[in-house]
N, C-alpha and C positions, 0 to 999 in steps of 0.2 A: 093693764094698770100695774105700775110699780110695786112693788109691795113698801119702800118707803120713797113715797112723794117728798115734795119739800114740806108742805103742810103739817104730815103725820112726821118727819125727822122732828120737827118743830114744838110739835104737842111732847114727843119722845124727852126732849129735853125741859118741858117746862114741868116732865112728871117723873123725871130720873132721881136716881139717889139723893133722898131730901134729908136722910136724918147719919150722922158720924157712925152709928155702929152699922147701920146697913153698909153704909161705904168700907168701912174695914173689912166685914166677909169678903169683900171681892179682891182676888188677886192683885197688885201692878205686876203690868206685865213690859218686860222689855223687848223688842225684837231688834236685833241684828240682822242687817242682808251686808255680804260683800261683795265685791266686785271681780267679776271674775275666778274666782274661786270651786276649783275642781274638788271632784267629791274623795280623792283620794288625798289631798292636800292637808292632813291630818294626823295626827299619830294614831289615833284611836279607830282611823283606817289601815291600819297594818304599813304606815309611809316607817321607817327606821331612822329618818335622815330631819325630817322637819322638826321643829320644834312647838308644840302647841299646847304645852302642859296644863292650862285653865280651858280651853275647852274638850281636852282629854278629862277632865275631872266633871265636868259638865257632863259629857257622852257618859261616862262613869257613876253617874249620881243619876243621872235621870233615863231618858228614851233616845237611845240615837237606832238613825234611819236608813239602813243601807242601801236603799234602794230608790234612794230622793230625786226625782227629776223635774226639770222645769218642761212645760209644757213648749214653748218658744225658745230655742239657743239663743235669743240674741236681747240686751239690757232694756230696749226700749218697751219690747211689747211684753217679755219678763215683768218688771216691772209695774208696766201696766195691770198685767193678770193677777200680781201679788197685792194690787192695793184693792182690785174690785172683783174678785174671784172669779175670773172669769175667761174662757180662750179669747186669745185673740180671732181666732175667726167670729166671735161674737165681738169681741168690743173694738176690734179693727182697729188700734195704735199701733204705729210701730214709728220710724223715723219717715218724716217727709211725709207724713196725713195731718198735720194740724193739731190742734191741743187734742188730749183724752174728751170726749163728750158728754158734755153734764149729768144724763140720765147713769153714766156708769160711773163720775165721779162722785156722784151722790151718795151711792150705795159704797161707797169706799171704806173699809174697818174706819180711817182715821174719823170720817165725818159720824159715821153710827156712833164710835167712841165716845164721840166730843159732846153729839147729841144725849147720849144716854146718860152724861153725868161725870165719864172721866173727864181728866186732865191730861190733855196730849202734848206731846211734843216732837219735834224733828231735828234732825241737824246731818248737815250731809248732802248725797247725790240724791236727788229726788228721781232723775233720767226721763219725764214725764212732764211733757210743756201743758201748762193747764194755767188761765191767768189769775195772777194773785191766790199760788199755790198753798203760801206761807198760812194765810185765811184759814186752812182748813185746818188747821192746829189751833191749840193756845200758844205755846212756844214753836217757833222755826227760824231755823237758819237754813236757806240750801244754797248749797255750793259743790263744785266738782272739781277737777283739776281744769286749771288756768290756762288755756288754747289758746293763748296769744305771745307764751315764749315755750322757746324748741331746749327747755333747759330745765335744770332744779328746778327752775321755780312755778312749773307747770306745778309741784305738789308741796314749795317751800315759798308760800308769799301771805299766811293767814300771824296772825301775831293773839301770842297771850300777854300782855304788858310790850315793853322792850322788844322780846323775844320772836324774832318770824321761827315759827316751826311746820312740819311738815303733817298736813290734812288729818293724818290718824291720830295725832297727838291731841291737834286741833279738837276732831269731832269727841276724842274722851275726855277733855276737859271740859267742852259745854256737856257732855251728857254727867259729870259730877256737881257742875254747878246745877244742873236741875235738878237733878235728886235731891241735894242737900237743900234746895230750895223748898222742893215741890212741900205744900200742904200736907199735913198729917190726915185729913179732913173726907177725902173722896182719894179713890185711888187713881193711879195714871197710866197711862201707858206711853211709853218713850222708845221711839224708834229709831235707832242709828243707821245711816247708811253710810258704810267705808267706802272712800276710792282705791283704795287697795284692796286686790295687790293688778290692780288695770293697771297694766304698761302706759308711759309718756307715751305715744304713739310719737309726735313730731322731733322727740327728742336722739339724738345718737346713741344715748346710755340707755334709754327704755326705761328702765329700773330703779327707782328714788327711791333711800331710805333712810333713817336719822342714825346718825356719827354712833351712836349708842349698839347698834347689829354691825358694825364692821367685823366685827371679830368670829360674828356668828357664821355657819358652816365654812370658818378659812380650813384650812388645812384636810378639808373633803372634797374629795371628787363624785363628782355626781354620774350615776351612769347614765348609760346612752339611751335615747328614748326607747320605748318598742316598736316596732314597725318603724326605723327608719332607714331603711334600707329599699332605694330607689322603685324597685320592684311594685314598692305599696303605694309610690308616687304615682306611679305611669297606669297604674290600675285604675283613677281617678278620672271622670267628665275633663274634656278637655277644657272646659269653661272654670272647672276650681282651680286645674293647675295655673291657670294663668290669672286665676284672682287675688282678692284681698287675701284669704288667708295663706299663698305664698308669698305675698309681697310682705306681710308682716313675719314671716316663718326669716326670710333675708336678713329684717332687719334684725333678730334676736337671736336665730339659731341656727346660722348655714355654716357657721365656723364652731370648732371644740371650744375654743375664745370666749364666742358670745355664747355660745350653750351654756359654758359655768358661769359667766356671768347674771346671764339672763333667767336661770331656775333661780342660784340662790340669790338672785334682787328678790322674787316672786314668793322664794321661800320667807325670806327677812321680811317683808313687806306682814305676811300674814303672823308669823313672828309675833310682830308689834302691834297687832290687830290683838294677839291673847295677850300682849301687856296691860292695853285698855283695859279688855275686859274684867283680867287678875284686878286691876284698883279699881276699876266698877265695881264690884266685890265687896271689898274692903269697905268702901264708902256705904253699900247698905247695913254694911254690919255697924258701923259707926253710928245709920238713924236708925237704926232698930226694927231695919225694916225686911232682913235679907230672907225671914221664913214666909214674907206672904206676898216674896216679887220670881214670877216667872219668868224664866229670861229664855227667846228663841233665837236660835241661829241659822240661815239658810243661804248658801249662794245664788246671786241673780241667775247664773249660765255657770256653764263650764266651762272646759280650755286644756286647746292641744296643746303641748309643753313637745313640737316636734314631731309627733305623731303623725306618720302618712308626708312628710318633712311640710307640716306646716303649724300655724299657729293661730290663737283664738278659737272661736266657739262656729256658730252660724251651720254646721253641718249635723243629718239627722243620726251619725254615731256617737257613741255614750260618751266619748271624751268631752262632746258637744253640749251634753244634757243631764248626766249622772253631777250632782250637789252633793255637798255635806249637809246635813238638818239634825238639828240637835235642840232636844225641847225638855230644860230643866224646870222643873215642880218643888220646889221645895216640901210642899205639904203634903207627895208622896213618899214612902220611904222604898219603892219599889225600881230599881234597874231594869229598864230592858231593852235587849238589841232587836230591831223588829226586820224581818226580810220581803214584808209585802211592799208593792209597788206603791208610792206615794208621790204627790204634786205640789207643783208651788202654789197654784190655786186650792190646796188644803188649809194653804197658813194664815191667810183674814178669816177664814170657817172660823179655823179651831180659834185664835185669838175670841172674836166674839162668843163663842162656847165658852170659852175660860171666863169671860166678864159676866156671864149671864146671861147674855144678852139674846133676843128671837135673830132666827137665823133667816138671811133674806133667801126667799124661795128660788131670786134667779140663779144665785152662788151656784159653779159647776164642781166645786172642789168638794173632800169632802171632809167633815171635823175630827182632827185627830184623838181628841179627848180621851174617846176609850181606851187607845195603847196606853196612855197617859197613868189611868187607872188600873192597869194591869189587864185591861178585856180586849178581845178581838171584836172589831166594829163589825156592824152588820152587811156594811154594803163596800167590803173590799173589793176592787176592781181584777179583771182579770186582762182587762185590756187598755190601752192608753193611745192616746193619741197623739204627736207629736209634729207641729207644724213651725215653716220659716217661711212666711208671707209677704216678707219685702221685695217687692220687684225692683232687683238691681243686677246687673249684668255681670258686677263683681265679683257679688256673695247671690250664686245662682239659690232662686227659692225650692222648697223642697217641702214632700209632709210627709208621714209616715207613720205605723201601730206597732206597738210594742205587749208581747205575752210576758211573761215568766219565762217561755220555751225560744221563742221566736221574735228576729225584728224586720218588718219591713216596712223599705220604703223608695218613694222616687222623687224625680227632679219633675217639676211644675211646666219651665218655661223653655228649658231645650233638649236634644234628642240624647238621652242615653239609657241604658239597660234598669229596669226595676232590679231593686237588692234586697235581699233573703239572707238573714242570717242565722244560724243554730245557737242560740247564745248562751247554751248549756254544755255545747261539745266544742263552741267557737267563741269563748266572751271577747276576744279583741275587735271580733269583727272580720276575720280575713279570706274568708270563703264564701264566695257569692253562690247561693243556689237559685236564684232565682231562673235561670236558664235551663237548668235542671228537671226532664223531664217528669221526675222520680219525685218533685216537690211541685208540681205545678196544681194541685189541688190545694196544699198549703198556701202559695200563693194565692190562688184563685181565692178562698176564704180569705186571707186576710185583707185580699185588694175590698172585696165588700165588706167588710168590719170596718176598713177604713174612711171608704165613700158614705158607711153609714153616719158616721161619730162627723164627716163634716157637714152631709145634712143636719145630723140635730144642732150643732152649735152653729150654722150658719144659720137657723131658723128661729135660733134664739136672740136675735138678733133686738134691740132695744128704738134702735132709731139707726137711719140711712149713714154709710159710712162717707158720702157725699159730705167735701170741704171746700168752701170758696178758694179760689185762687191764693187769695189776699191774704188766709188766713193760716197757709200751709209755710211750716219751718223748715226751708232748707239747711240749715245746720244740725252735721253730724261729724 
């Protein structure tokens, strides 16, 4: 039995915050996800070259997380995991299975929020087919970049009066007109979801961004990735070299050309993500509301910028799965950089922990609160588990455990070597031990630590991953 039925969401809501002062103890809380966005993509990741000044002050003022991973490299079942806390080997979403499944969209932060009394809102990439998504809000807009031109206007076709502007400007202006809207009365929570800095994929340029960053990183040269140097190419499954993430590495970055072009679109893109956020700012200071609204920040996936010479996420190395996560409190006054392993299914936990709210027993993540509070949680992981579940012949699937010390992992559907990495004496990745006589105990444990963690969340399973024909979206 669920721990919230529809029934019991039901009753939740006709007995949530009934009186103004109760409603004001409780945080708004904002959450930011972007899109594609690597965990080094930051200043306050030691990058010298980006520009990120408002969430440098962010990471600065509150809890940044250097060791933030999403459980899935890839936006659809990312996404998925971030709204109902949960692996995808348990709630089975990814692209081409059909909507998300009622039992795990139930349990989703926005619907507990809504039920419990906040006032929610959306606007943005939802990545997540579920019908009459908007329903699960009181405010939503969703929208992604526009797949039916190979041009600008993939991310320049939304209008605020007059004006067509381009997606990031778009989603911070409806998220100022909510705030400045929203009730004084209950608090909210407001979720943004940016399309940047996701490349146009159909387009020749990739890289869209508004006439205001042209000036930004001119006169810098970006340097050359790491590991791109043929050698780390030809060391790969013959099945990736010939996939998606070379045929997209072509389009952005087989030339010095599109490499400066294609980082700093990538760079600008996020850029204008911290402009949003700086007048998001501003605007709560204006309602008076900026000391009792938590604002989180986490990327869907990560992304090669060239590495291994290719591009995008989908693979189980860090470039693939390391995020930035940054989780501001106003009503702490305490900073702190945390180095323990942390997940994207931590971030609907702790959200509902921030509101008060009973925490659903299925949730696999877990609540970040205490770093929050300056304590070490009780139940830090020592191991993780990291899966790409999409059967596609492209983007070959893979799963894989990740230590503190150690990462291994393999390919699911075709013939290549399991991979062992030391990622204390190796962090890029470049030395396979798995072959390695001298580590085959190593391995051996981790291959069971791994087949364990997919027994338990395959077991966890809610309802049959089984989709009618009819009912499965082939667009991606």
């Amino acid at each position: 039995m669920l721990t919230y039925d529809l029934k019991t969401l039901c009753f939740l809501g006709l007995t949530s915050l009934a009186v103004t002062g109760r409603a004001q103890q409780k945080p708004n809380i904002i959450f930011i996800l972007t899109d594609d966005h690597r965990w080094d993509a930051l200043g306050c990741a030691g990058n010298k070259i980006i520009q990120t000044p408002e969430m440098d002050k962010l990471a600065g003022n509150g809890v940044y997380f250097r060791n933030a991973f999403v459980t899935t490299p890839i936006c659809a079942a990312s996404r998925a995991s971030i709204l109902c806390g949960m692996y995808e080997r348990t709630h089975g979403y990814t692209f081409q299975q059909g909507p998300l499944k009622e039992p795990y969209m139930q349990l989703s932060y926005p619907v507990i929020l809504k039920q419990q009394g906040y006032y929610t809102g959306f606007f943005g990439k939802l990545g997540v087919t579920y019908k009459n998504a908007d329903k699960l809000f009181n405010e939503a807009d969703i929208y992604d970049r526009n797949e039916k031109y190979a041009d600008r206007r993939g991310y320049f076709y939304k209008t605020i009066g007059a004006d067509t502007v381009h997606l990031t400007r778009y989603t911070g202006h409806q998220a100022q007109q909510f705030i400045r809207n929203a009730s004084t009365n209950k608090p909210f929570c407001l979720s943004l979801s940016f399309s940047a800095p996701h490349a146009h994929d159909k387009a020749k340029e990739q890289y869209f961004w508004q006439k205001k960053s042209d000036e930004r990183y001119t006169g810098i040269t970006i340097p050359p990735p790491l590991l791109g140097d043929d050698n780390y190419f030809k060391a790969l499954p013959k099945e990736v070299q010939e996939g998606f993430s070379r045929l997209r590495w072509t389009w952005r970055f087989d030339t010095p050309e599109k490499y400066q072009h294609s980082v700093k679109g990538y760079y600008r893109m996020i850029s204008e993500i911290d402009d949003e956020i700086a007048d998001l700012r501003k605007v709560l200071v204006e309602k008076g509301i900026a000391d009792n609204t938590v604002i989180i920040l986490i990327g869907d996936n990560g992304y090669s910028l060239g590495e291994r010479q290719l591009a995008d996420k989908w693979l189980m190395y860090d470039n693939s799965l390391h995020v930035p996560l940054i989780i501001y409190d106003p009503r702490s006054k305490q900073h702190h950089d945390v180095n323990d392993m942390v997940l994207n299914i931590d971030v609907p936990k702790t959200i509902l922990d921030l509101a008060g709210i009973k925490l659903p027993k299925e949730y696999q993540g877990n609540s970040l609160l205490a770093y929050i509070n300056g304590k070490s949680p009780k139940n830090s992981r020592d191991a993780i588990l990291f899966e790409h579940l999409w059967k596609l012949p492209e983007i070959p699937s893979s799963e894989g455990i990740r230590t503190s010390k150690w990462k291994y992992f393999r390919y699911r559907f075709i013939q290549s070597p399991e991979e062992l990495y030391d990622l204390e004496n190796d962090p890029l990745e470049t030395n396979n031990l798995a072959q390695d006589p001298v580590h085959k105990k190593v391995v051996d444990e981790l291959h069971r630590k791994c087949d364990a963690q997919i027994k338990k969340y395959t077991n966890a399973k809610l309802i049959s991953d089984y989709t009618p024909a009819e009912e499965i979206n082939l667009s991606f």
